[in-house]
C-alpha positions in Angstrom: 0.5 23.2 35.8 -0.8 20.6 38.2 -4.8 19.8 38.1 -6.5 17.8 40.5 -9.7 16.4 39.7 -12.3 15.1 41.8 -15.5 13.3 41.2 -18.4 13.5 43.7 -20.8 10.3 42.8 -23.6 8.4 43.8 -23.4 4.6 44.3 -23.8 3.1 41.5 -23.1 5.7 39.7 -26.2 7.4 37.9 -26.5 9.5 34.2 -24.3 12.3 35.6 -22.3 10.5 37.8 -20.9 8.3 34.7 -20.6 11.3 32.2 -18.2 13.3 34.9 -16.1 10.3 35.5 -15.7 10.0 31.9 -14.8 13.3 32.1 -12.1 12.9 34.3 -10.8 9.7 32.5 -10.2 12.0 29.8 -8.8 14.9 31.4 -6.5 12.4 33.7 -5.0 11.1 30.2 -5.1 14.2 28.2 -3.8 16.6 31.1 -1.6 14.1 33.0 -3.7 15.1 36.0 -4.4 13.5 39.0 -8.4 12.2 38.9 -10.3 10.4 41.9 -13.8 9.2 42.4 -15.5 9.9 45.7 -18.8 8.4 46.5 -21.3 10.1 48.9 -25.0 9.7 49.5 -25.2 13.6 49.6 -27.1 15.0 46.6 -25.8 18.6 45.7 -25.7 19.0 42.3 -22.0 21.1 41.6 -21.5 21.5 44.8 -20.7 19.0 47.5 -22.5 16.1 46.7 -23.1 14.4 43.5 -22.9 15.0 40.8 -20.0 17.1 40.9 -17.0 17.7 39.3 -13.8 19.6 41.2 -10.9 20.9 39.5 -8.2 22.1 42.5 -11.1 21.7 44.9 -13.6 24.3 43.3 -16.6 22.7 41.5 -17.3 23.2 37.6 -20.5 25.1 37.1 -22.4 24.1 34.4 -23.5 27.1 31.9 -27.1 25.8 31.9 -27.0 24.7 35.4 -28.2 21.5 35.4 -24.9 19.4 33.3 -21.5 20.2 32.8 -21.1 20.4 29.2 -17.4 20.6 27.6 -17.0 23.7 26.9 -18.0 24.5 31.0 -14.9 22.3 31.9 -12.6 24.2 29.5 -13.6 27.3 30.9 -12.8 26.0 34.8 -9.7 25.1 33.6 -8.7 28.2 32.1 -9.4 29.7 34.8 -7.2 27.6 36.6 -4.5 29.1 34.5 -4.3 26.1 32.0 -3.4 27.7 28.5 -5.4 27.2 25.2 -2.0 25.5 23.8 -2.5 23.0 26.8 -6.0 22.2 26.0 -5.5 21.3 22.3 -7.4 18.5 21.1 -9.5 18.4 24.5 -12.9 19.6 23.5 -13.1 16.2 20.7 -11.6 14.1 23.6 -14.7 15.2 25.9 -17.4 15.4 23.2 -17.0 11.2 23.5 -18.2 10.7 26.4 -20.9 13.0 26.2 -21.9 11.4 23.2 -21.5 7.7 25.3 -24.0 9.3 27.6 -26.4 10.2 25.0 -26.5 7.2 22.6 -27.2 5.2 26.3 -30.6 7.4 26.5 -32.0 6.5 23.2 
């Protein structure tokens, strides 16, 4: 299965921003898939602006609605068709930079 993933940023990249590209660094190596970074001075959060994170061109809702967590990200891509066999090991691969994000706050 193919994944595309997109990433709707400010310049320079802000709290958000960084933690989605991080996201897609991870999914790009984990998933083989096919990440890019677009910059926009267009503020809509998961939507078309930043911050925003697109898998196959639909954006990743967060549960909470203010930041895409892991678990929101595995449950776009499942249902984008990718299998729980595919995602094995992704949750701990995302939790770091999450984690990067939050030690940077303290």
């Amino acid at each position: 299965m193919s994944i595309e993933i997109r990433v709707i940023s400010q310049r320079p990249p802000g709290g958000r921003c960084t933690l989605y590209a991080g996201y897609a660094d991870v999914l790009e190596r984990h998933l083989e898939a096919r990440a890019e970074l677009v910059f926009t001075t267009t503020r809509d959060a998961h939507g078309e602006g930043f911050p925003s994170l697109r898998l196959n061109g639909a954006a990743v809702q967060p549960e909470d609605g203010v930041i895409l967590m892991p678990a929101d990200i595995l449950a776009g891509l499942k249902s984008h068709g990718m299998t729980e066999e595919a995602m094995l090991g992704l949750v701990e691969a995302l939790e770091a930079p999450l984690e990067r994000m939050l030690e940077s706050e303290e």
